[in-house]
C-alpha positions as YAML, in Angstrom:
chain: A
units: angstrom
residues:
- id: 1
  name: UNK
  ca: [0.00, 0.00, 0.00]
- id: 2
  name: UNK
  ca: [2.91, 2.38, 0.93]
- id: 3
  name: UNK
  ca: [4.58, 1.60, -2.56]
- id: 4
  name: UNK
  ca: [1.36, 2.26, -4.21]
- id: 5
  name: UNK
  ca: [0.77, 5.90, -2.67]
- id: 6
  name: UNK
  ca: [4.48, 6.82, -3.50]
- id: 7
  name: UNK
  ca: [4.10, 5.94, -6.79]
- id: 8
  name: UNK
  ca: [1.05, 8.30, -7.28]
- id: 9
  name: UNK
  ca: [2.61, 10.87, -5.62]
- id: 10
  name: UNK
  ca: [5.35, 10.52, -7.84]
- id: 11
  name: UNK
  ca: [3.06, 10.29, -10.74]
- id: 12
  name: UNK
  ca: [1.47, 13.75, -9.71]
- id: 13
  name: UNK
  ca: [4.55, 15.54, -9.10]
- id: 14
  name: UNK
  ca: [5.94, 14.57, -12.33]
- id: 15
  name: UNK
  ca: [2.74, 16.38, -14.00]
- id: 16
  name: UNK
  ca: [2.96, 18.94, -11.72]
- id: 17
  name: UNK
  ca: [6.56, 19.96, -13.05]
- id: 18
  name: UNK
  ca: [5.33, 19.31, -16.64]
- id: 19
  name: UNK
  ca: [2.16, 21.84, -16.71]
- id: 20
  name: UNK
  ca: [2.98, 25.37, -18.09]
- id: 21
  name: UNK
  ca: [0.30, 28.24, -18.03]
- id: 22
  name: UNK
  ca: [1.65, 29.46, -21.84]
- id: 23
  name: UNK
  ca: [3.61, 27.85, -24.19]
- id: 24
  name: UNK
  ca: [3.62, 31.07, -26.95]
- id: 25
  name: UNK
  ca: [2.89, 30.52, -30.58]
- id: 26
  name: UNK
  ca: [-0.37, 28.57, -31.62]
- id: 27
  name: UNK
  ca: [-0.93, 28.03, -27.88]
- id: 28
  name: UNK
  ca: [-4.65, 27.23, -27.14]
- id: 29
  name: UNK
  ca: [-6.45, 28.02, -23.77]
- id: 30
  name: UNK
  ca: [-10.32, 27.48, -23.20]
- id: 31
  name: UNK
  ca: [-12.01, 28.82, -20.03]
- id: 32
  name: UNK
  ca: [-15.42, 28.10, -18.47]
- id: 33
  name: UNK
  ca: [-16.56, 29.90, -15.12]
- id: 34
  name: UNK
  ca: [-18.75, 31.85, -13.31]
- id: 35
  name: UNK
  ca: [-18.81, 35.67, -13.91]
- id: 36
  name: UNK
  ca: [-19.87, 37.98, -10.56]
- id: 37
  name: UNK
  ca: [-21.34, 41.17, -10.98]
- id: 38
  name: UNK
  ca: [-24.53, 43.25, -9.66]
- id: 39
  name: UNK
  ca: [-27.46, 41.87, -10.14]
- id: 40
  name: UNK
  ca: [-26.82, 38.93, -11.83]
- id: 41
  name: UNK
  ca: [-24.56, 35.71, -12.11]
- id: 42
  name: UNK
  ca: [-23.28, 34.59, -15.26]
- id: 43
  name: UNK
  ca: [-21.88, 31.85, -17.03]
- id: 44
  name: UNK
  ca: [-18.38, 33.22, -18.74]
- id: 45
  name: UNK
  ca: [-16.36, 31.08, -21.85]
- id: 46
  name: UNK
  ca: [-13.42, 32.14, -23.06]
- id: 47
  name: UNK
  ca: [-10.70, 31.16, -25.94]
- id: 48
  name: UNK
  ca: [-7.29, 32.34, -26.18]
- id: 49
  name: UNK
  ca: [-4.71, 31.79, -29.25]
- id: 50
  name: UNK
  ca: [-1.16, 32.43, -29.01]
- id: 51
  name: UNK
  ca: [0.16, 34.33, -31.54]
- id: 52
  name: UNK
  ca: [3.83, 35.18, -29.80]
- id: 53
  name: UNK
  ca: [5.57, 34.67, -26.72]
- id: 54
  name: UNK
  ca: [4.03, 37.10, -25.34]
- id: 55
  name: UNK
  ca: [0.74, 38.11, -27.20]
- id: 56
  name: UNK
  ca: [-2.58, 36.32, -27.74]
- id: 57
  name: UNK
  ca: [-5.89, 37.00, -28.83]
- id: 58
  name: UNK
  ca: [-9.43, 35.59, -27.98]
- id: 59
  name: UNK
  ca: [-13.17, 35.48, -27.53]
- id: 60
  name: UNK
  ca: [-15.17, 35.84, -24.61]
- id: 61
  name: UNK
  ca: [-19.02, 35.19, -23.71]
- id: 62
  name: UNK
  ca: [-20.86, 35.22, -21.12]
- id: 63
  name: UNK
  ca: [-24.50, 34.82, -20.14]
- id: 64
  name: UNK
  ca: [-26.45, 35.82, -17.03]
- id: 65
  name: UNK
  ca: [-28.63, 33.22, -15.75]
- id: 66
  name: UNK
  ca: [-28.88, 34.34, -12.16]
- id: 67
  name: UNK
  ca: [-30.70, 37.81, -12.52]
- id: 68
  name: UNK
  ca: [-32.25, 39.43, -10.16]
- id: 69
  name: UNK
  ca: [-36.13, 39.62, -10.52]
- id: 70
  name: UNK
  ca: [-37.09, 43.05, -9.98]
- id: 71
  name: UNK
  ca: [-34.70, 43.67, -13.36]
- id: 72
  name: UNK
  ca: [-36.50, 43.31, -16.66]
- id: 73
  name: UNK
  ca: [-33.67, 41.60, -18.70]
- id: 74
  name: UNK
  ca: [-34.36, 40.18, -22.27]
- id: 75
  name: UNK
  ca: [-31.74, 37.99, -24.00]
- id: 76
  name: UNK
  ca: [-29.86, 41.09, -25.19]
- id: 77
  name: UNK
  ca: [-29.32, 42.19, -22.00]
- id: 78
  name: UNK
  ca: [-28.07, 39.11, -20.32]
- id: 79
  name: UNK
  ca: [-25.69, 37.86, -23.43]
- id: 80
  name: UNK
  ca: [-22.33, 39.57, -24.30]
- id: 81
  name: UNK
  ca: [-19.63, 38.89, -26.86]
- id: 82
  name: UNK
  ca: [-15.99, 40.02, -26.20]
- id: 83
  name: UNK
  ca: [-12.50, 40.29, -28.99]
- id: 84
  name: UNK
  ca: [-9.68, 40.29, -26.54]
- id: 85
  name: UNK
  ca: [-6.11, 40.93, -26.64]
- id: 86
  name: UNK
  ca: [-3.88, 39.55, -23.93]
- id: 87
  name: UNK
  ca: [-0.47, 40.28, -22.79]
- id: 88
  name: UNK
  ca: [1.06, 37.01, -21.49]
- id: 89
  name: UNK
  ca: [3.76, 37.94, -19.00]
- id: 90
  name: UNK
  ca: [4.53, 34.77, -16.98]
- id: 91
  name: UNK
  ca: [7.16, 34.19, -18.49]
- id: 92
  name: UNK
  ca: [8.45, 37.94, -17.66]
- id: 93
  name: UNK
  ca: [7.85, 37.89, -14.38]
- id: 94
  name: UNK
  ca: [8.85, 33.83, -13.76]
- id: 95
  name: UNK
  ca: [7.14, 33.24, -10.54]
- id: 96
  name: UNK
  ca: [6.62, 29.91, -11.75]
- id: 97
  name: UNK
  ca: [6.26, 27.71, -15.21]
- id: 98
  name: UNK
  ca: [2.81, 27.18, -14.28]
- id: 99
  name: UNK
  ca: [1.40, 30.65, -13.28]
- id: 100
  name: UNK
  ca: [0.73, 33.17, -16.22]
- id: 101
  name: UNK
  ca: [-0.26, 36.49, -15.57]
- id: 102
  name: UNK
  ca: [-2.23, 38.65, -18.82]
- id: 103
  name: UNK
  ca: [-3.35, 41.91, -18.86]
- id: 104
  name: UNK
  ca: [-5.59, 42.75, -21.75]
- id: 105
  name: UNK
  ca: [-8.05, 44.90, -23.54]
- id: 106
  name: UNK
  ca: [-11.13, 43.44, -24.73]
- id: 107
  name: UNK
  ca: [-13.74, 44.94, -27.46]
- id: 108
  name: UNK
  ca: [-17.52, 43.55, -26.64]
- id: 109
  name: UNK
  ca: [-21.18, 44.36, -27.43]
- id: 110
  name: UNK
  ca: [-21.27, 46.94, -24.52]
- id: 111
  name: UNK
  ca: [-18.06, 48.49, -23.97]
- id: 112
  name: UNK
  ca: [-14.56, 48.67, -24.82]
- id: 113
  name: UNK
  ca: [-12.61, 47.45, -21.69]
- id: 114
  name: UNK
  ca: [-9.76, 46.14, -19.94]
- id: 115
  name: UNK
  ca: [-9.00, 42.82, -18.04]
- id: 116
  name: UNK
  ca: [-6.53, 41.66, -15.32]
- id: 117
  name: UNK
  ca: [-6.27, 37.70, -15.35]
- id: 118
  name: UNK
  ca: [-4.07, 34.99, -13.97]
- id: 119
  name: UNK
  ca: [-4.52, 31.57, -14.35]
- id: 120
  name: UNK
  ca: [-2.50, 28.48, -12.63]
- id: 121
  name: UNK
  ca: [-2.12, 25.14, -14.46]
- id: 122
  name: UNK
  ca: [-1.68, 21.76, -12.10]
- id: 123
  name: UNK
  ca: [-1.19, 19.08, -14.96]
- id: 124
  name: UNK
  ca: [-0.30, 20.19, -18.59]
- id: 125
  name: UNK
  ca: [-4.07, 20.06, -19.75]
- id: 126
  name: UNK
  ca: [-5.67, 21.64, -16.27]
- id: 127
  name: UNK
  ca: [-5.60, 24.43, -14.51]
- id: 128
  name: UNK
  ca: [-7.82, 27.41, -12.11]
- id: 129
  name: UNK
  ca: [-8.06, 30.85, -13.34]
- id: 130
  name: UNK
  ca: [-9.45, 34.08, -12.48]
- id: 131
  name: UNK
  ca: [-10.44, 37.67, -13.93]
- id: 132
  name: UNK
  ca: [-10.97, 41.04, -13.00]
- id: 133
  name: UNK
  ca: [-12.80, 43.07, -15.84]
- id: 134
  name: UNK
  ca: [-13.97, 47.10, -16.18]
- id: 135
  name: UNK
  ca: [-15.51, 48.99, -18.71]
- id: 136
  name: UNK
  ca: [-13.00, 51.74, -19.81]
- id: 137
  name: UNK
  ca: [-15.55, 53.52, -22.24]
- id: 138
  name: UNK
  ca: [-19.09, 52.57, -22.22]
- id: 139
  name: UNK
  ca: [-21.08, 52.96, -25.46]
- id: 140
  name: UNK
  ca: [-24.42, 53.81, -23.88]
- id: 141
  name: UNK
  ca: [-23.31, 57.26, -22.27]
- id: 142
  name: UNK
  ca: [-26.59, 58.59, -20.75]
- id: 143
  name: UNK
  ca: [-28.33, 56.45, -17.81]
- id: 144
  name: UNK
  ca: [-28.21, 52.87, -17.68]
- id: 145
  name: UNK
  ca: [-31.20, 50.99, -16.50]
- id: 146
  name: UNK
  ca: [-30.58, 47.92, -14.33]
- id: 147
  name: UNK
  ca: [-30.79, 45.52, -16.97]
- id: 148
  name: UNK
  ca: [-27.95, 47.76, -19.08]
- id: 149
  name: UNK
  ca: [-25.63, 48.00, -16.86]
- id: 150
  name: UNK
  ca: [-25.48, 43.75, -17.08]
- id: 151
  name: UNK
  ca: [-22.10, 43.28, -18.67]
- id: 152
  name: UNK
  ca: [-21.00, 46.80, -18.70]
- id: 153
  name: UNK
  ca: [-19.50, 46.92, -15.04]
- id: 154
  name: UNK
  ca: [-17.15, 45.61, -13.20]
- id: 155
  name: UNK
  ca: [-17.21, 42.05, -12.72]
- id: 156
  name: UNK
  ca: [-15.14, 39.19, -11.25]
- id: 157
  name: UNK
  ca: [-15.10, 35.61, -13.25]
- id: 158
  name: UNK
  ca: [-13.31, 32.59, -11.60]
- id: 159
  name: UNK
  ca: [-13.51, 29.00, -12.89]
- id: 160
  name: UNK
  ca: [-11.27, 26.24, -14.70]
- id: 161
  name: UNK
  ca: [-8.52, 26.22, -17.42]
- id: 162
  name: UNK
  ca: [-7.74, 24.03, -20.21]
- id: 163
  name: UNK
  ca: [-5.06, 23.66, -22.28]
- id: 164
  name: UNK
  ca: [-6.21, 22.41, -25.82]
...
């Protein structure tokens, strides 16, 4: 029994020291989460594509399932769409192989914004992430109902990684 729990231990180690957050060029990362914000929860997917060491680009989407009910929220309201561009620095700031950190901009339905992200891998295929978004320039500049304001404030998203 104590050979058998050394050898998965040794098993997961090994894949621990193998898993790297982003490998650069044609690197592929997909995303699913939740997305926290006022008034509503949300179900977030993202994609990212490596296109250099550094730099990739992606899609985002979320949907809000969990809206409150006093908010009138049709399908427009509680779906968004997001282009994003990410700056990959984990490998600038080499914490560790398996941590990347990415600021980005992002281009959606609502807003033009800006994200903070960092995401941790534990095996070369899986890994935890999270997200800090904000609007930087909303397109809707008067008064924004309840239901408006879904998706175009700032929001928190948390959830798992995988490497494709």
């Amino acid at each position: 029994m104590k050979k058998l729990i050394l050898l998965a231990v040794a098993i997961l180690s090994f894949s621990f020291m193998n898993a790297q957050a982003y490998s650069g060029v044609n690197d592929n990362k997909f995303q699913v989460g939740v997305n926290l914000q006022d008034n509503a929860t949300s179900l977030n997917i993202t994609y990212d594509y490596g296109l250099g060491d550094n730099i990739s680009i992606g899609i985002s989407s979320a949907y809000a399932l969990g809206v409150n009910e006093d908010i009138n929220a049709d399908f427009g309201d509680r779906f968004d769409l997001k282009g994003r561009f990410n700056a990959n620095l984990g490998n600038v700031i080499n914490i560790d192989e398996n941590f990347d950190f990415y600021p980005g901009l992002n281009l959606s339905l609502k807003n033009f914004g800006g994200h903070l992200g960092a995401r941790y891998f534990f095996t070369q295929g899986f890994g935890v992430y999270t997200e800090l978004n904000t609007p930087l320039a909303k397109y809707k500049t008067e008064d924004l109902t309840p239901a408006e304001k879904l998706h175009n404030q700032f929001t928190i998203s948390f959830g798992m990684s995988f490497s494709l």
